[in-house]
ZAGUSE-140673 format. One record per residue (C-alpha): residue number from 1; x, y, z; residue in one letter. Coordinates in steps of 0.25 Angstrom, whole numbers, plus 2048, in hexadecimal, padded with zeros to 3 digits. Example, Ala and Ser with C-alpha at 12.3 -4.5 7.8 and 13.67 -1.06 7.14 Angstrom:
BEGIN
   pos     x     y     z   code
     1   831   7EE   81F      a
     2   837   7FC   81D      s
This chain:
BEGIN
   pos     x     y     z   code
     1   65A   A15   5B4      x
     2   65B   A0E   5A7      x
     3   659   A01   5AD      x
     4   64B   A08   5B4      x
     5   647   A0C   5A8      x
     6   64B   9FF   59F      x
     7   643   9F7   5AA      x
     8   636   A01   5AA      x
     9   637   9FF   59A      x
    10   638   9EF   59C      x
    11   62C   9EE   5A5      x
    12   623   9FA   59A      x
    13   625   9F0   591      x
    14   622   9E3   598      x
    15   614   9E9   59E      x
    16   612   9EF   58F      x
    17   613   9E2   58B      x
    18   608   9DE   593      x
    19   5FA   9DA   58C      x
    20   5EF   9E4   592      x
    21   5E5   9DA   591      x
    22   5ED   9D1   59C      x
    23   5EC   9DB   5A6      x
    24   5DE   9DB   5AE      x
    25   5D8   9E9   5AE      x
    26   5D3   9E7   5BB      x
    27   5DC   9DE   5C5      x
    28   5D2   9D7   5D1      x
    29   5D6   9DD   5DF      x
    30   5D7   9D0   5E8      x
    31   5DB   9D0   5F7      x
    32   5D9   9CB   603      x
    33   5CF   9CB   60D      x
    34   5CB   9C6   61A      x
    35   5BB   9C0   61E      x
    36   5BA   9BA   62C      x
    37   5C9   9BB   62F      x
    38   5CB   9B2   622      x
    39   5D6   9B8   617      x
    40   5CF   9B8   60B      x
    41   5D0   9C0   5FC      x
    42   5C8   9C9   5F3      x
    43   5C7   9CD   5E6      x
    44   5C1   9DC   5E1      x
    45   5BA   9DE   5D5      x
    46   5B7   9EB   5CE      x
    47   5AB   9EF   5C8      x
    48   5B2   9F6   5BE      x
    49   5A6   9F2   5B4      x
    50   5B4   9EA   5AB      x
    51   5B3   9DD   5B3      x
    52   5A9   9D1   5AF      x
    53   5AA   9C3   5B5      x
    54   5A9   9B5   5AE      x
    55   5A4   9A9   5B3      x
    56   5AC   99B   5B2      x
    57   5A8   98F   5B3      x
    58   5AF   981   5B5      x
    59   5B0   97B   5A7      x
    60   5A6   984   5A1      x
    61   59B   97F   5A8      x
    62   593   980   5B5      x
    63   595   973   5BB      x
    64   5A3   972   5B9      x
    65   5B0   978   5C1      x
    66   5BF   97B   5BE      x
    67   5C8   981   5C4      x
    68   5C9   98E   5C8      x
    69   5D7   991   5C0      x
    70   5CF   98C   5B5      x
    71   5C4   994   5B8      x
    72   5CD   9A2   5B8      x
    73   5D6   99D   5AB      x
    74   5C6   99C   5A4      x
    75   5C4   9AC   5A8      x
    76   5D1   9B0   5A5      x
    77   5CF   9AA   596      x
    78   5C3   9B6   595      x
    79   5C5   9C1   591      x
    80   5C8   9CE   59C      x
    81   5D2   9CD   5A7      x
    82   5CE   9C3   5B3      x
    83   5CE   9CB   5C1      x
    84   5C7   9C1   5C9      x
    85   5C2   9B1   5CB      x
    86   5BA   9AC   5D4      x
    87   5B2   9A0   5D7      x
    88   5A3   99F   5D3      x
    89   597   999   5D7      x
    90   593   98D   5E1      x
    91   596   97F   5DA      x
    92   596   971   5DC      x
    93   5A5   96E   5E0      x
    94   5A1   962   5E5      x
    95   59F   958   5DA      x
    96   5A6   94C   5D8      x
    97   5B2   94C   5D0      x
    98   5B4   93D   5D0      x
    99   5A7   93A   5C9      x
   100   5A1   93E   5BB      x
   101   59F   94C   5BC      x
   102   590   94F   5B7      x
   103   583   95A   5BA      x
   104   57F   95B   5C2      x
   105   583   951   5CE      x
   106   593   951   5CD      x
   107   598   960   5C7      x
   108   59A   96E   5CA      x
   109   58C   973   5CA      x
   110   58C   981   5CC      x
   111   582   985   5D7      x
   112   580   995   5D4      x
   113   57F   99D   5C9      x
   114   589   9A2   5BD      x
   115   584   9AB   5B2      x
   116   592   9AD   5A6      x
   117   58E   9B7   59C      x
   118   580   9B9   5A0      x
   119   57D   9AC   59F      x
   120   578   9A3   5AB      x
   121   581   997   5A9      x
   122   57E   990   5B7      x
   123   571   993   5C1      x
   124   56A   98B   5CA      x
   125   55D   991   5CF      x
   126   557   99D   5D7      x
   127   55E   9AA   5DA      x
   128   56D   9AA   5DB      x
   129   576   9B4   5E1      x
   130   57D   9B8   5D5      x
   131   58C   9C2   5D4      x
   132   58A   9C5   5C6      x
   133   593   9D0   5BE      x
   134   58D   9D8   5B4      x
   135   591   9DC   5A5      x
   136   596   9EA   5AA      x
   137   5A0   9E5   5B6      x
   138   595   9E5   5C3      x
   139   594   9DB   5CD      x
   140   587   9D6   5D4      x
   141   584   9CD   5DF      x
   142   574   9CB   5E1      x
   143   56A   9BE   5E2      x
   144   564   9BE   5D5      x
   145   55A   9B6   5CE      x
   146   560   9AF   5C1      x
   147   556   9AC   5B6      x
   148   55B   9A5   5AA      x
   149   550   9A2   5A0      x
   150   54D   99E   590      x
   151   543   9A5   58A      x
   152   53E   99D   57C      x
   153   539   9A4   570      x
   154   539   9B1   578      x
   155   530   9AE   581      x
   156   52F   99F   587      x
   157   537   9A2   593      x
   158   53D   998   59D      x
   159   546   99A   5A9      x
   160   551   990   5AE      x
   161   551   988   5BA      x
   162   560   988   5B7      x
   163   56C   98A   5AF      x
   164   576   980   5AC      x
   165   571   979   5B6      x
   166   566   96D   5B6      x
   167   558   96F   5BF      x
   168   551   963   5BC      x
   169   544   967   5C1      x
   170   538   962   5B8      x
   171   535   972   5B5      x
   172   544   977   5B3      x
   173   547   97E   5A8      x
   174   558   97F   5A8      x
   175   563   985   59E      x
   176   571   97D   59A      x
   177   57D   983   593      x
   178   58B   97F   590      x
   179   58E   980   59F      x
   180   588   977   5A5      x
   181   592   96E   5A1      x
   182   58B   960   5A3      x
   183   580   959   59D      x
   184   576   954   5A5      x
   185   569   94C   5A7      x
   186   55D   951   5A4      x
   187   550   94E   5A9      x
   188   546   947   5A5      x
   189   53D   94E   59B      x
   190   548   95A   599      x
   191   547   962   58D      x
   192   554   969   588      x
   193   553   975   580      x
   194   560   97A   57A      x
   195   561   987   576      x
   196   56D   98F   56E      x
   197   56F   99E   569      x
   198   560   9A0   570      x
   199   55A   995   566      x
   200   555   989   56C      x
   201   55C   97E   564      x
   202   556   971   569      x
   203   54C   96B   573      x
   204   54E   95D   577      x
   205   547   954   57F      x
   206   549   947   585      x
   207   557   949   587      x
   208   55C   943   595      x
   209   569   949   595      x
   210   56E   958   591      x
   211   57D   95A   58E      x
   212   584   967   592      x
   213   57E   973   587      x
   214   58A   977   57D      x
   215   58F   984   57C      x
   216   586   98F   577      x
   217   57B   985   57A      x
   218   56F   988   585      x
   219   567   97C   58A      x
   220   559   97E   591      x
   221   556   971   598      x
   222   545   971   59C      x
   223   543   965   5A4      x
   224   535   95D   5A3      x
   225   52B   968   5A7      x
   226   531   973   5A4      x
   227   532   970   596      x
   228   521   968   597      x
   229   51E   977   59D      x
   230   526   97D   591      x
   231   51D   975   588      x
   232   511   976   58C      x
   233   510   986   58C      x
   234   516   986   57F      x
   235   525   98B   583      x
   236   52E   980   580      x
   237   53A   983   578      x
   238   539   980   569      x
   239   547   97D   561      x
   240   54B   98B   55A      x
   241   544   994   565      x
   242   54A   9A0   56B      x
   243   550   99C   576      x
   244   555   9A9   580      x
   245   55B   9A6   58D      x
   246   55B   9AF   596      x
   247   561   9B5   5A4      x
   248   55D   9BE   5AF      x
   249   563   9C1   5BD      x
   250   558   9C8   5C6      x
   251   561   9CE   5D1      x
   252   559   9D1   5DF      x
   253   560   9DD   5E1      x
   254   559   9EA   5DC      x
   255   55E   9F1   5D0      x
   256   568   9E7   5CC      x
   257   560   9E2   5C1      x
   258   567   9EA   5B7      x
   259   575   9E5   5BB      x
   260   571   9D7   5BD      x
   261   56F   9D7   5AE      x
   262   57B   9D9   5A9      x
   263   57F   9CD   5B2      x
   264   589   9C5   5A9      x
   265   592   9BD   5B3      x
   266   58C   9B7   5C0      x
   267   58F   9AF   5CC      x
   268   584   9A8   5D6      x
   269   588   9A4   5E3      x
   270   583   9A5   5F1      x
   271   584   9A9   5FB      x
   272   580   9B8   5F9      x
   273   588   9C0   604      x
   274   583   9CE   603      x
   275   57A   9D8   5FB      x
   276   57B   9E5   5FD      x
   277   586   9E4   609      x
   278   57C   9DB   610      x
   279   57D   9CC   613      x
   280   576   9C3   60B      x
   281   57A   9B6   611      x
   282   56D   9B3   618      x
   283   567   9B0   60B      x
   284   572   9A4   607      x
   285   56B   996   605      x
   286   576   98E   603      x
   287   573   984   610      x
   288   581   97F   60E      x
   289   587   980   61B      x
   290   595   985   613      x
   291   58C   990   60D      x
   292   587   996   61C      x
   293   58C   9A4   623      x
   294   596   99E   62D      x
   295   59D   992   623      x
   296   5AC   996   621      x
   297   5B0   993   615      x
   298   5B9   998   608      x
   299   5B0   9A3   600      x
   300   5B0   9AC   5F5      x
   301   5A5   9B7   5F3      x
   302   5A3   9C2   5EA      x
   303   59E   9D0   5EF      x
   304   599   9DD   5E9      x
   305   5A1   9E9   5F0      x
   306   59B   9F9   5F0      x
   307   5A3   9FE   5E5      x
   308   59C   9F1   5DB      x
   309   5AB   9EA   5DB      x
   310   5A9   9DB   5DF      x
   311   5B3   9D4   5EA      x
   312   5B4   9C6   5E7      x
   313   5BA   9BF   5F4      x
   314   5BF   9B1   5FA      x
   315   5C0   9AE   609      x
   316   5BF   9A3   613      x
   317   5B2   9A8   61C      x
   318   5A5   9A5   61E      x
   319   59A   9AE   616      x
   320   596   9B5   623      x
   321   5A3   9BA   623      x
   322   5A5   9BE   616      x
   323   598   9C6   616      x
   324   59C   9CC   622      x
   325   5A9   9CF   61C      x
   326   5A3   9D5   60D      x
   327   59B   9E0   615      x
   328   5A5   9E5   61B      x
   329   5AD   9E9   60E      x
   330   5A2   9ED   608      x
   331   59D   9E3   5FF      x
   332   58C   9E5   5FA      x
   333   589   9DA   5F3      x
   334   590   9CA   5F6      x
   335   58E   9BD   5F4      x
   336   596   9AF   5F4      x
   337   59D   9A7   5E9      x
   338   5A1   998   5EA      x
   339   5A9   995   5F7      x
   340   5B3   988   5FB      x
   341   5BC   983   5F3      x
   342   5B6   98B   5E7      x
   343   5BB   997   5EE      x
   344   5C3   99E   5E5      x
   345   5C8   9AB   5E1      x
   346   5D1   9B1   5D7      x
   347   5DA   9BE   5CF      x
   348   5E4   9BD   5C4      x
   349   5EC   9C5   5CE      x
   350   5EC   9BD   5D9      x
   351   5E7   9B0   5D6      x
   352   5DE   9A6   5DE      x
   353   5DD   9AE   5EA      x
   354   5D4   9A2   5F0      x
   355   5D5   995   5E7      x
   356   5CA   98C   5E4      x
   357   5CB   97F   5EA      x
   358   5C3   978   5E0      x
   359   5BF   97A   5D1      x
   360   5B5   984   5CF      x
   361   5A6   983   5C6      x
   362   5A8   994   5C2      x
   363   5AF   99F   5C6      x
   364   5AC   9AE   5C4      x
   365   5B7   9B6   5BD      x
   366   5B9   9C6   5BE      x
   367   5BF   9CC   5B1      x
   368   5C4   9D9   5AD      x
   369   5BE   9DD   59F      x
   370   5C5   9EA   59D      x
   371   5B6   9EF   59B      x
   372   5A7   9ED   59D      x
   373   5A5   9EA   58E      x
   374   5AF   9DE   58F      x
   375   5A9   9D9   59B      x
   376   59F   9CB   597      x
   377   592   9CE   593      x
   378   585   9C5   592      x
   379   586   9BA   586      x
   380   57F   9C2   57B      x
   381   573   9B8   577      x
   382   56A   9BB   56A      x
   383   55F   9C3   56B      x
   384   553   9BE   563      x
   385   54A   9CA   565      x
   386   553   9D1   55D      x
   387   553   9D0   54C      x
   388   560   9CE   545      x
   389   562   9D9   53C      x
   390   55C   9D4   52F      x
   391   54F   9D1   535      x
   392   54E   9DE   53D      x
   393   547   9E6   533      x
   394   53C   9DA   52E      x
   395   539   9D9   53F      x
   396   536   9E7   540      x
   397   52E   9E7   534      x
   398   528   9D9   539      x
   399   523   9E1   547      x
   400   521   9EE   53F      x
   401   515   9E6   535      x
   402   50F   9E0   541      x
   403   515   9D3   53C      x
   404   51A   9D0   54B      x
   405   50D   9CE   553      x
   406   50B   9D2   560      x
   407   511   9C8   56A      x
   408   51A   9C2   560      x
   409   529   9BE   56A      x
   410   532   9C6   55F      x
   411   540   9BE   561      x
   412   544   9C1   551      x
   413   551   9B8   551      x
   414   54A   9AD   557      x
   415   545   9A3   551      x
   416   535   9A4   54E      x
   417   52D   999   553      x
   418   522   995   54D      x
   419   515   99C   556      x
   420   51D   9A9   553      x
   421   51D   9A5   543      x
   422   50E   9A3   543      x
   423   50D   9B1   54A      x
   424   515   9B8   540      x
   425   50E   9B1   533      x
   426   500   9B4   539      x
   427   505   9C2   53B      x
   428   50A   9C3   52D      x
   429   4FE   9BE   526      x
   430   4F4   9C7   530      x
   431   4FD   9D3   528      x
   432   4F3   9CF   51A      x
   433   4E7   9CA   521      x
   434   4E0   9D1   52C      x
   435   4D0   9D0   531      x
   436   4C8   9C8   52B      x
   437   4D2   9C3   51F      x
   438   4DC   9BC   52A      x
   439   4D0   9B6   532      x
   440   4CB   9B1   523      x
   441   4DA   9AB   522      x
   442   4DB   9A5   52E      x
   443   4CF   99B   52A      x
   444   4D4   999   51A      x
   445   4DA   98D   51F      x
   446   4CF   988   526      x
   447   4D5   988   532      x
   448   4CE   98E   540      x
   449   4D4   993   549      x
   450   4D0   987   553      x
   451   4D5   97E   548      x
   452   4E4   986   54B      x
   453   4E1   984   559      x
   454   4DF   975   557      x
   455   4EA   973   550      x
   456   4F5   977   55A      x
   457   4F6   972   56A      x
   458   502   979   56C      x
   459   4FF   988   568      x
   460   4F2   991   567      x
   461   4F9   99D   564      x
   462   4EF   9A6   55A      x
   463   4FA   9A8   54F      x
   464   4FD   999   54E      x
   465   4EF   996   54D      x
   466   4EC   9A0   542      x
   467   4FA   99C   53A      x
   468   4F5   98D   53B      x
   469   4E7   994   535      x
   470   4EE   99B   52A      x
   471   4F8   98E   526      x
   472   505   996   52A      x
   473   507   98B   535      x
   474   506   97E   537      x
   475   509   974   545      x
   476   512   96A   546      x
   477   50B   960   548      x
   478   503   957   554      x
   479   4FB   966   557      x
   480   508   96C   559      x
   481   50C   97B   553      x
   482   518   97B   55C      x
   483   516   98A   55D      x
   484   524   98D   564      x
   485   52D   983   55A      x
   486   536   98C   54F      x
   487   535   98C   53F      x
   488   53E   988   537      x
   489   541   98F   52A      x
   490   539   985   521      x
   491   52F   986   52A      x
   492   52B   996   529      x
   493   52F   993   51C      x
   494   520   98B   51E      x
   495   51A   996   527      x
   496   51F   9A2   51E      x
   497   51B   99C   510      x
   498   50B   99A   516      x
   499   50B   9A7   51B      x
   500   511   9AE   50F      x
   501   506   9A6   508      x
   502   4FB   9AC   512      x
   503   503   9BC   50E      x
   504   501   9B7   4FF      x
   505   50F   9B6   4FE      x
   506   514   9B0   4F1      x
   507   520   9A9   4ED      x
   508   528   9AD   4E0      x
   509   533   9AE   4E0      x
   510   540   9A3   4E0      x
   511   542   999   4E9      x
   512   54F   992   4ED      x
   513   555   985   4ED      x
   514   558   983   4FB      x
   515   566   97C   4FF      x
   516   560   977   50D      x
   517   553   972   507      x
   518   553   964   50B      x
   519   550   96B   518      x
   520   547   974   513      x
   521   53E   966   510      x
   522   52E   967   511      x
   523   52E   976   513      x
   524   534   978   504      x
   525   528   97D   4FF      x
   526   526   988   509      x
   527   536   98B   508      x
   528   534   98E   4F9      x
   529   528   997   4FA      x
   530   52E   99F   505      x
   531   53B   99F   4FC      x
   532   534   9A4   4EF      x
   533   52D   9AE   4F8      x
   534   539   9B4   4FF      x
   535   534   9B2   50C      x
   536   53F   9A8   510      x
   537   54C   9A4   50B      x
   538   559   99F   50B      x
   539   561   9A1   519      x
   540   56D   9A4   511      x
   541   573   9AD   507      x
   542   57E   9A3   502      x
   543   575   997   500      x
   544   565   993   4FF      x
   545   563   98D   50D      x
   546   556   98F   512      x
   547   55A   988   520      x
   548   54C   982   520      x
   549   54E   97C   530      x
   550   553   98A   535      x
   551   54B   991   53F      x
   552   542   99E   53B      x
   553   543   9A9   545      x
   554   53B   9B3   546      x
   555   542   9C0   53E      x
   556   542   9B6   533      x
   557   534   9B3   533      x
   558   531   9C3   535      x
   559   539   9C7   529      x
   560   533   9BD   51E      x
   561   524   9C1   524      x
   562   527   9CF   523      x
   563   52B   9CC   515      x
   564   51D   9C6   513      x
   565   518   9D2   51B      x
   566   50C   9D9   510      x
């Protein structure tokens, strides 16, 4: 009996000892199954509303592969327990591995469609039947319509022909990030736009070849007639403007709208197998004869059951079969994953339950989070509508006064271009001079309105034409205003001391000796009068620095013109 007890005692302590983070909160059931008179095995997953999927792809990128071991080793160095891997979406295995790998003739081109975090990191074109696994645990299997598009300034919207990968198409409009992997050519005329934390950073042009983005770095690739249309309706980017990029899934189904939204992981692949318990096969076309309804080959496939879990399974049959075999357990909603040699299929329990016979482009992961709050969320991106918390109170006021005009885009933390800056001023300086006493200012400087009109062939915008009137702005040269381009902080520094001038603003009081006045340069003048006025001044509290070649945004120019407010 002592003996008993001293071995019960041992073994206490030996699973005491145990770390409760290494043991999976939820173990994937797996087991066999049969489909055509083939031996086969599955995999069940909960919808207990604690288990997220990840995405992983060869080598961090989208046209790359690695093996499948390295794929699982990547999900299990997350965070969450690993309940279940299996391969992803259609790709190119057939590249050459003897020759100098390059996009987009010899690599791993993915074919479908993955979305990590929320964001679309690889899509084609047109709609894509889409598995995607929401924020709070729920799987769904539909043809969706994946938009993903950047909107400028707030309001310049263009949608993308493709991410991560290249249409080169005179018209098309395509996003690159880190995971593309590979530089390529470029066409003839391209422009590239780089774009980072939502702020365009550069536009080049004339460049013939674009090297893989960095990290953090989003790149908007407009090829010759996109960008000439871009041009001339006034919609081009402009280096420093807002820049937010953004994705929607449309599903077909009614009343999954809502759920489709909270989307952070998804797969495409084809072909779809059932909707609603009904075979959906009739609508593949893939015209690969491996792809057809009686080709016998190794598959895996995803399917929705009743009670919401999702069965992830692997078999040797043909897709007629295992449709045939998926409405007889049950199953509502099915589609297909990559097939062949990228078959493959694995727990932490069991291991490869079917091996891949070939390195893989991405893998979809299942992971136990211990809770819905742990499970991945969207990337968090900044909101520009939104003030920071010092200039709350002077953009409330600025909307309260009427300050803000009717129409004006309101994107506070971005940075203000310049049309916006002469809408602001002329609505500033219509707060001293109404009727017949603005109409009278307008013409002080002997400047017509046709003479404003003149003087510009890239805008006709009435407040631009009345700030040229009143000498608040000037163009840049060869009839251009540039209307969309940002400011730099010596250039409102310009702006803000003519219109404090117009307000009968005065400056008295100290100025400051600057330490970044070499940039400062031509507008020192103007920086000195905003100084002594208090209207601007040093970005820092440990040093004068003006930073004369920073951007103004838009809270920055609403705070100093409600200080000049009457």
């Amino acid at each position: 009996m002592k003996v008993y007890r001293r071995v019960f005692v041992a073994l206490l302590c030996v699973l005491l000892a145990v770390p409760f983070a290494a043991v999976p909160v939820f173990a994937a059931n797996s087991y066999p199954i049969s489909i055509g008179g083939n031996n086969g095995n599955a995999v069940t997953i909960q919808a207990n509303g604690t288990i997220g999927a990840v995405i992983t792809t060869g080598q961090s990128s989208v046209n790359k592969d690695m093996t499948a071991a390295d794929h699982v080793a990547k999900a299990n160095s997350g965070a969450g327990s690993l309940v279940a891997s299996v391969n992803g979406a259609l790709f190119n295995a057939y590249y050459k591995t003897n020759q100098t790998l390059s996009y987009p003739d010899n690599c791993a081109t993915i074919m479908g469609m993955l979305m990590s975090r929320g964001e679309v990191i690889c899509r084609g074109s047109g709609k894509n039947v889409l598995l995607g696994i929401t924020e709070d645990g729920k799987y769904l299997i539909d043809r969706v319509n994946v938009a993903v598009s950047v909107k400028f300034r707030g309001k310049d919207k263009f949608t993308f022909w493709g991410v991560n990968v290249y249409h080169t198409d005179a018209s098309a409009v395509n996003l690159f990030t880190s995971e593309m992997g590979y530089g390529f050519a470029l066409q003839s005329g391209a422009v590239v736009v780089r774009i980072k934390n939502n702020v365009v950073t550069d536009v080049q042009k004339g460049l013939t070849w674009l090297s893989c983005p960095a990290a953090g770095e989003k790149v908007a690739v407009f090829n010759a007639n996109a960008w000439a249309g871009a041009v001339n309706w006034g919609t081009d980017p402009k280096p420093g403007n807002a820049a937010e990029i953004e994705t929607a899934l449309t599903p077909e189904k009614s009343g999954t709208q809502a759920d489709w939204n909270k989307v952070v992981t998804a797969v495409g692949c084809s072909p779809w197998l059932l909707e609603g318990g009904v075979d959906k096969f009739s609508e593949n076309t893939n015209s690969d004869p491996k792809m057809g309804r009686d080709y016998k080959a190794q598959r895996t496939f995803v399917a929705i059951m009743g009670d919401g879990s999702l069965m992830i399974g692997e078999c040797t049959a043909t897709f007629g079969q295992i449709i045939d075999y998926l409405k007889s357990i049950g199953a509502v909603d099915a589609m297909a994953l990559d097939g062949g040699a990228s078959s493959t299929l694995y727990t932490p329990s069991a291991g490869y339950l079917q091996p891949a016979g070939r390195k893989l482009a991405s893998m979809l992961h299942f992971v136990e989070y211990g809770s819905t709050s742990a499970i991945p969320k969207k990337a968090e991106t900044s909101l520009p509508q939104q003030p920071s918390g010092w200039a709350a109170a002077y953009v409330q006021k600025a909307k309260d006064s009427g300050l803000v005009p009717d129409g004006f885009n309101l994107m506070p933390r971005a940075n203000i271009t310049r049309a916006e800056f002469a809408s602001l001023a002329v609505s500033l300086v219509k707060q001293y001079y109404t009727g017949n006493a603005y109409s009278s200012l307008l013409t002080k400087n002997g400047i017509s309105y046709n003479d404003a009109k003149d003087a510009f062939d890239d805008t006709y915008l009435l407040d631009v034409m009345q700030a040229y009137q009143l000498g608040i702005v000037a163009g840049k040269g060869e009839k251009k205003f540039d209307p969309n381009g940002s400011i730099t902080r010596r250039e409102a520094a310009v702006m803000l001391t003519n219109t404090a001038k117009l307000v009968g603003r005065s400056a008295n009081g100290e100025g400051l000796d600057y330490e970044d006045a070499a940039d400062i340069a031509w507008a020192a003048q103007f920086v000195d009068f905003v100084t002594r006025a208090n209207i601007m001044g040093s970005t820092s509290t440990a040093k004068a620095v003006f930073s004369p070649l920073g951007y103004y945004t838009q809270e920055q120019a609403l705070t100093t013109m409600c200080n000049l407010l009457p």
